[in-house]
C-alpha positions as CSV (number, residue, x, y, z in Angstrom):
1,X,0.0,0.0,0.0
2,X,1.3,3.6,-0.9
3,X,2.5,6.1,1.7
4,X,1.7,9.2,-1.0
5,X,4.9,9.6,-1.4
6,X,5.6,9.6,-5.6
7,X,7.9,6.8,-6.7
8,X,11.3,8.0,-8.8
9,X,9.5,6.7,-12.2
10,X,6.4,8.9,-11.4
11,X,8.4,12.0,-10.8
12,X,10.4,11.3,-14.0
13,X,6.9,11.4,-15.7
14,X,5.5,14.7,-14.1
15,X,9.0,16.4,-15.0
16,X,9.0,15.3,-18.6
17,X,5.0,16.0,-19.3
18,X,6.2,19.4,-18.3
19,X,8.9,19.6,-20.6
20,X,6.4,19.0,-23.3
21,X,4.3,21.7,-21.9
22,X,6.7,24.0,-22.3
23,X,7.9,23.3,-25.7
24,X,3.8,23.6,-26.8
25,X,3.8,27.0,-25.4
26,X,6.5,28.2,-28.1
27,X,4.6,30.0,-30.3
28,X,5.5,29.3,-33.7
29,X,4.3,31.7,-36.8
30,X,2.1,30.0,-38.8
31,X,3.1,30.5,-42.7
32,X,0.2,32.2,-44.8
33,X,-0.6,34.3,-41.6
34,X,-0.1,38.1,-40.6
35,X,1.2,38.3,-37.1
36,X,-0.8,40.7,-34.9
37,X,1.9,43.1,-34.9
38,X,1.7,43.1,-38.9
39,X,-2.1,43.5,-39.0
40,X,-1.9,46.3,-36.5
41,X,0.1,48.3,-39.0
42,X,-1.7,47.1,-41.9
43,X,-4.9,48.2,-40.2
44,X,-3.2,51.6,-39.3
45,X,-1.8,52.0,-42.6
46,X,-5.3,51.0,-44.5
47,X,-7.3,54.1,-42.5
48,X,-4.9,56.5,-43.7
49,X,-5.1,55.3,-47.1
50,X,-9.0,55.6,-47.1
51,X,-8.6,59.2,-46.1
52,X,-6.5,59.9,-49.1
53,X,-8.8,57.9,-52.0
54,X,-11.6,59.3,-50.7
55,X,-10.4,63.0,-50.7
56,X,-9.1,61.9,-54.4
57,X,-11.9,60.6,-55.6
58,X,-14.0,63.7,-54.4
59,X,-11.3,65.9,-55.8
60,X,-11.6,64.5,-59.5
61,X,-15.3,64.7,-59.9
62,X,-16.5,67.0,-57.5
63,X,-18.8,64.9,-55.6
64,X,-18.5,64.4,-51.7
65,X,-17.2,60.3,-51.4
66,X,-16.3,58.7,-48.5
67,X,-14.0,55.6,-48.7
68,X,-13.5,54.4,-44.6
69,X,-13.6,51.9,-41.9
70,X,-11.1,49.7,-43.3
71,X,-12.0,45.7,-41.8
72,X,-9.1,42.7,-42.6
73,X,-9.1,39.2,-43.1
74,X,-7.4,36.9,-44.3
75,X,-8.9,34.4,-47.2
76,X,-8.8,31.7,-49.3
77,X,-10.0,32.3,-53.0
78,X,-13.0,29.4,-52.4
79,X,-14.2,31.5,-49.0
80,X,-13.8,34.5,-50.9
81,X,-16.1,34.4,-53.5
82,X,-18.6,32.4,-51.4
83,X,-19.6,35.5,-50.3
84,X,-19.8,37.3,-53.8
85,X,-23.4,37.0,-55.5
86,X,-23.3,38.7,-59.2
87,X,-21.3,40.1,-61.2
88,X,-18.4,41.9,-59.9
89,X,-15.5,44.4,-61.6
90,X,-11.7,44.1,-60.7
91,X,-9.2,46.3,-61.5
92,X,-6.0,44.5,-61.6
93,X,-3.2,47.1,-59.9
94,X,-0.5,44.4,-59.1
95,X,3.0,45.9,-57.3
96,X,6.0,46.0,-59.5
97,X,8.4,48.0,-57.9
98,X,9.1,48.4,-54.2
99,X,7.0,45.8,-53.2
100,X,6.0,42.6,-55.2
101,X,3.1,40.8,-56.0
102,X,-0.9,40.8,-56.8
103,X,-3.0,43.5,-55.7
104,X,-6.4,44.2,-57.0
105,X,-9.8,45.6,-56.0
106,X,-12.8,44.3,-56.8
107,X,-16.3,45.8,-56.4
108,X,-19.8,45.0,-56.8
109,X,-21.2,45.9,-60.3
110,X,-23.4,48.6,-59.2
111,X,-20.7,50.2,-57.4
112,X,-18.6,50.0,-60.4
113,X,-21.7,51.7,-62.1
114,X,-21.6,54.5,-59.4
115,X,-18.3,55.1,-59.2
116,X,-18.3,55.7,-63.7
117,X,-20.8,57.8,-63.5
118,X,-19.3,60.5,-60.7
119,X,-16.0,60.2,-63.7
120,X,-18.1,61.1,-66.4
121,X,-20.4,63.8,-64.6
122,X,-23.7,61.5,-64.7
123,X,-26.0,61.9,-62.3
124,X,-27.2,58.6,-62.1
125,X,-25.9,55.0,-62.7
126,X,-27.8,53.1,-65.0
127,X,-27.3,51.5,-68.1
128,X,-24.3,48.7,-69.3
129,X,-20.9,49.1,-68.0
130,X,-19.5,50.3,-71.5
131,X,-15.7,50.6,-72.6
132,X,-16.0,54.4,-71.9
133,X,-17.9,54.0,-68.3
134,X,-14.5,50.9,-67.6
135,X,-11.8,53.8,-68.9
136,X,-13.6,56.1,-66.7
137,X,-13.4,53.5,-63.4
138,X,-9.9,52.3,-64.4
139,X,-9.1,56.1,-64.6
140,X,-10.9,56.8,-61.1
141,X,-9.0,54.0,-59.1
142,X,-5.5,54.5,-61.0
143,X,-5.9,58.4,-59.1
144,X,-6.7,56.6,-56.3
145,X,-3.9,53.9,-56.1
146,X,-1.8,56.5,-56.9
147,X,-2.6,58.0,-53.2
148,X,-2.1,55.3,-51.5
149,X,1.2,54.0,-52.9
150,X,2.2,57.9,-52.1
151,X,0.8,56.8,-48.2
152,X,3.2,53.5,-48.2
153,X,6.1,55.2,-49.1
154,X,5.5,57.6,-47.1
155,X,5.2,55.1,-44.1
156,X,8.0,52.9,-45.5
157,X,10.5,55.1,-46.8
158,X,11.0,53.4,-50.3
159,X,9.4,53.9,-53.4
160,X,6.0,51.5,-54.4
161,X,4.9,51.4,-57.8
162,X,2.2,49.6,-59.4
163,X,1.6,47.9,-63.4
164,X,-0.9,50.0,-65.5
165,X,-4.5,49.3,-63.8
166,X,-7.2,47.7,-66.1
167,X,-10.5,47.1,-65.4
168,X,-12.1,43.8,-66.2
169,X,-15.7,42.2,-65.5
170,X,-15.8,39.2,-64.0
171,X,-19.3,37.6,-64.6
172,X,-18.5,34.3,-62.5
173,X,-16.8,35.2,-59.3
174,X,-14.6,32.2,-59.9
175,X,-12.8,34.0,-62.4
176,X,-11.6,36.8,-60.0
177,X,-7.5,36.6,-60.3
178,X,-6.3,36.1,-57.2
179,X,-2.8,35.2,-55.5
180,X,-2.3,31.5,-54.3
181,X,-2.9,30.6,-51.1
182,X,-4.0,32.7,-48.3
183,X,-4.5,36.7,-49.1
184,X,-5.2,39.6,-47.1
185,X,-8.6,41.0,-48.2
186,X,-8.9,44.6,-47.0
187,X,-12.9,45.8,-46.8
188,X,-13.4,50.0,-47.2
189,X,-17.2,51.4,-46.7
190,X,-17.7,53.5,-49.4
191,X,-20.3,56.1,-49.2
192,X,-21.1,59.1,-52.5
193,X,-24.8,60.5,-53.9
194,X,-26.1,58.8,-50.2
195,X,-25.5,55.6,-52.0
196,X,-23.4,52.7,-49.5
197,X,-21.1,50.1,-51.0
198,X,-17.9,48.0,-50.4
199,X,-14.5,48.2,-52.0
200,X,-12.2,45.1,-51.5
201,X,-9.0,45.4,-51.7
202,X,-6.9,41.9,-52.4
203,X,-3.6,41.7,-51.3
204,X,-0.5,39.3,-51.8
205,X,-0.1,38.1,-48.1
206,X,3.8,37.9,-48.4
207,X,3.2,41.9,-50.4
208,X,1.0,42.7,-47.1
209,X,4.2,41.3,-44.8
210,X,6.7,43.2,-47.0
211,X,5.1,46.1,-46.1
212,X,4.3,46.0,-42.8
213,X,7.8,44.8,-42.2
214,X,9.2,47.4,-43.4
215,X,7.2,49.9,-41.2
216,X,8.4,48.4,-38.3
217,X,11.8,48.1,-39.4
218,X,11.5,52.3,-40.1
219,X,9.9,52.4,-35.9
220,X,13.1,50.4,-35.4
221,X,15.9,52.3,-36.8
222,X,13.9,55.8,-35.1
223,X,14.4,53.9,-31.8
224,X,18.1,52.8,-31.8
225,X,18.7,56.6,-33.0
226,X,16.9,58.1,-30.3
227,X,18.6,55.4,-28.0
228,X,22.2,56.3,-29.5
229,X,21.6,59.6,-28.5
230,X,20.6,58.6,-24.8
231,X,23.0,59.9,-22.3
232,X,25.2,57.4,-21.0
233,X,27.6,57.0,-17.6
234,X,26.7,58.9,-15.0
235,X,24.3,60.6,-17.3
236,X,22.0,58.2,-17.3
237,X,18.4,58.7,-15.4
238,X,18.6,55.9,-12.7
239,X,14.8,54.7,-11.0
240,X,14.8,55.4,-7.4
241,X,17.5,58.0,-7.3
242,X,16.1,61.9,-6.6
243,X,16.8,64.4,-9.3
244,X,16.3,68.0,-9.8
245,X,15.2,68.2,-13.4
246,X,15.0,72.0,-14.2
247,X,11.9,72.9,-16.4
248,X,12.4,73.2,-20.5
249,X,14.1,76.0,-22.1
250,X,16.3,76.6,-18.3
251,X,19.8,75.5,-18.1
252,X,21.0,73.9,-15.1
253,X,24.2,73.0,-12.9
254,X,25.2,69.5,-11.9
255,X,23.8,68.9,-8.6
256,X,26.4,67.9,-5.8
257,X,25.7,63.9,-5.0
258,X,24.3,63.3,-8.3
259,X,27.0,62.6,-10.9
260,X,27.4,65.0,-13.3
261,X,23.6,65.3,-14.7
262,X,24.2,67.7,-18.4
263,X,20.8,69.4,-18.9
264,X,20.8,71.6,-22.1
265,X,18.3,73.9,-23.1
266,X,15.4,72.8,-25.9
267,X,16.0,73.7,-29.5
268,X,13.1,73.9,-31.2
269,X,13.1,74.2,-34.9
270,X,11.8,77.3,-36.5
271,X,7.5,76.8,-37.3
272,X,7.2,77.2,-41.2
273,X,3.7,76.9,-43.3
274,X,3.8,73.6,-44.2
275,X,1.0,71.5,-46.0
276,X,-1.9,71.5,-44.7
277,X,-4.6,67.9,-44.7
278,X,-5.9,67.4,-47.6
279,X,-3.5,69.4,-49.4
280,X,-1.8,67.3,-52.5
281,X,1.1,68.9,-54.4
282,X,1.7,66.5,-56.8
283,X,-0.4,68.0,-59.7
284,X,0.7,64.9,-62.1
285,X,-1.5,62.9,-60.5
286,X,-4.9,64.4,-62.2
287,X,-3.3,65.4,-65.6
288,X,-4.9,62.4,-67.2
289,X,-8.1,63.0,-65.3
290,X,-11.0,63.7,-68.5
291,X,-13.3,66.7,-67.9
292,X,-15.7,67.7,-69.8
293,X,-15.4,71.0,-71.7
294,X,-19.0,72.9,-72.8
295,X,-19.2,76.0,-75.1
296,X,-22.1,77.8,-74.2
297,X,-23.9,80.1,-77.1
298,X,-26.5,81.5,-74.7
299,X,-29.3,80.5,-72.3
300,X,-32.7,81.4,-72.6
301,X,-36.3,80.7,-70.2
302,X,-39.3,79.1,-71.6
303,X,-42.7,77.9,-70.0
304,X,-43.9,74.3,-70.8
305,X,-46.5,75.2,-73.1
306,X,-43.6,77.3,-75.1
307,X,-41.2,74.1,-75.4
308,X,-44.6,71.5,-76.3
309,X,-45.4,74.1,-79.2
310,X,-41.6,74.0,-80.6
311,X,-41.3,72.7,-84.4
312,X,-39.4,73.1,-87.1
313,X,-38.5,76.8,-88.2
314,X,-39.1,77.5,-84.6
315,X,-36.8,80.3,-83.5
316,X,-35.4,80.9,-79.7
317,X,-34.3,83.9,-78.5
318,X,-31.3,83.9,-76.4
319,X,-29.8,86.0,-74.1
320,X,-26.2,87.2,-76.0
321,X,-26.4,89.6,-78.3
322,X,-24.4,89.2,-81.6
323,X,-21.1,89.0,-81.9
324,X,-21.2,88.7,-78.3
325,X,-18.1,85.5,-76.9
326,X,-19.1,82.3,-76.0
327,X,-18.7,80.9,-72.5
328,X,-16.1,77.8,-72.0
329,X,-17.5,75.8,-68.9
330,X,-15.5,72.8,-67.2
331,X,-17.4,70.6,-65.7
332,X,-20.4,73.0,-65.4
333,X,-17.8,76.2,-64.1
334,X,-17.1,79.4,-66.0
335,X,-13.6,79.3,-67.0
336,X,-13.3,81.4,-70.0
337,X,-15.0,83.3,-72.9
338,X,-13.9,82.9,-76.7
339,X,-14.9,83.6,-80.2
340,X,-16.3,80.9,-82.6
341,X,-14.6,79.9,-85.5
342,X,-14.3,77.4,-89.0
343,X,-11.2,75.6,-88.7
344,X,-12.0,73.0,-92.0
345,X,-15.4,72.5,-92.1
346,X,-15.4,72.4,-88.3
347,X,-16.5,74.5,-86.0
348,X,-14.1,75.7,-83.1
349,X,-13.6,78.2,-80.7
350,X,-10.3,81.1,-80.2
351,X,-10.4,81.5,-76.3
352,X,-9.6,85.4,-75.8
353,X,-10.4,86.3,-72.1
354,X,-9.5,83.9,-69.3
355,X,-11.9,83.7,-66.4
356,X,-10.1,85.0,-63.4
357,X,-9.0,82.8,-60.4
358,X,-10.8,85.0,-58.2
359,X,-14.2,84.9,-60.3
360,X,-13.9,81.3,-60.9
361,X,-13.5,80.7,-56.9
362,X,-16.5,82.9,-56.2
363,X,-18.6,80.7,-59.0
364,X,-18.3,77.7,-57.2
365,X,-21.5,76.6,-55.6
């Protein structure tokens, strides 16, 4: 009969079942996977980028969109598109330079509509998703991309670039190109005209690691400078030890029983004007951006019986008088006043007064 006490053999058990215990509690990265500090800078990295293509995007067609609340995941291709009904639109805007690897977004086909139509200055979003209404939404989010490869090397200190963006239908979802494997997929709100939809974003999980890597390695070499410039011997603050730390901007002696404790005053550097949010200076991003240019012979009011009893000979009255110039409007806005003209066969127009900057700012509704 036992005494309770634990034979050599038992304890030799307890001690190696604990050995195993510890060696399960290594954690090991699983491959395919973001880490949580990755995904933290992903996620932090994705709400800035929403900030910048949705001020983009509201910039090139003068609407008020709202591209936000970025949500991650990380996919399969099959649990993907189980959740796609439809037809869907990607635009293919794979990394080349910088960072490597497939990158796309894909959106619903009414979205894609939507997002056409505030390119070409529709109001609304109906009809077939012609070549023109896919140049215009290829056009839309290679502005956009733009911004946001701007935002990464901003964050990462190197240069991203992406292929030429095309935009392709997809009406199976099982055609969708996407990488091998696991990929991150990166879900925006997007909000313009009160209409609500989604904007994936598919990215290369080893593109999404690159990245994020290379934030953290940028937070890393910050830190060892700041910690190079540390003080160090006697200089160095020491937990539990009183110190007389005079107030910034003071000088200050070393204090007798302290060491030799160097305070210097502050230098800040000189405030300057810098850019403010929402400011872009990069004016190459919207020279391919279409407008659409209107020349205006005059304008004139009728009543509904007037327009119903219209035929042909019919004349209207307008309000310029002859020889008066024509107005130029972009988009709807004043910009200048010309003169028309017959340049073979065709009729133009010789701009010969520019709309002031000051006139055009105070014609904006």
């Amino acid at each position: 009969m036992s005494d309770g006490s634990l034979s050599q053999e038992e304890i030799d058990a307890l001690l190696q079942g604990a050995d195993d215990l510890g060696e399960m509690a290594e954690p090991e990265e699983t491959p395919g996977q973001l880490t949580e500090g990755e995904k933290n800078e992903i996620r932090a990295l994705s709400s800035e980028i929403a900030g910048f293509m949705g001020a983009t995007l509201s910039t090139i067609t003068g609407k008020n969109t709202q591209i936000s609340n970025p949500k991650l995941e990380v996919l399969t291709k099959d649990v993907y598109i189980s959740g796609i009904t439809g037809k869907a639109v990607q635009i293919i805007a794979n990394y080349n330079e910088g960072v490597t690897g497939k990158h796309s977004y894909v959106i619903s086909e009414e979205a894609a509509k939507q997002v056409a139509a505030l390119m070409m200055a529709q109001e609304g979003d109906e009809g077939e998703l012609t070549e023109m209404a896919l140049s215009a939404l290829t056009e839309g989010f290679s502005q956009m991309s733009g911004a946001s490869n701007n935002v990464i090397e901003d964050k990462t200190g190197k240069p991203v670039k992406t292929e030429s963006l095309t935009a392709e239908i997809r009406e199976d979802p099982v055609d969708l190109d996407t990488p091998e494997g696991n990929f991150l997929r990166i879900r925006y709100d997007f909000v313009s005209n009160g209409n609500s939809s989604n904007i994936d974003e598919i990215l290369d999980i080893n593109a999404a690691k690159s990245i994020a890597g290379e934030i953290l390695r940028k937070k890393g070499v910050n830190v060892q400078q700041m910690g190079a410039q540390m003080p160090q011997g006697d200089n160095v603050f020491q937990p539990g030890l009183q110190q007389n730390v005079p107030a910034f901007g003071v000088g200050a002696d070393s204090t007798p029983g302290m060491g030799n404790v160097g305070v210097q005053s502050v230098q800040f550097a000189p405030l300057s004007a810098g850019p403010q949010p929402g400011a872009t200076g990069n004016i190459g991003l919207l020279m391919d951006v279409s407008m659409q240019l209107t020349v205006e012979l005059g304008r004139t009011k009728m009543l509904i019986k007037d327009i119903l009893g219209m035929g042909e000979g019919t004349i209207v009255e307008l309000d310029k008088l002859a020889g008066e110039p024509v107005d130029l409007l972009v988009n709807g806005k004043l910009i200048a006043k010309g003169e028309v003209v017959v340049i073979d066969e065709n009729f133009g127009v010789r701009v010969t007064d520019i709309i002031s900057p000051m006139a055009r700012i105070s014609n904006i509704e």
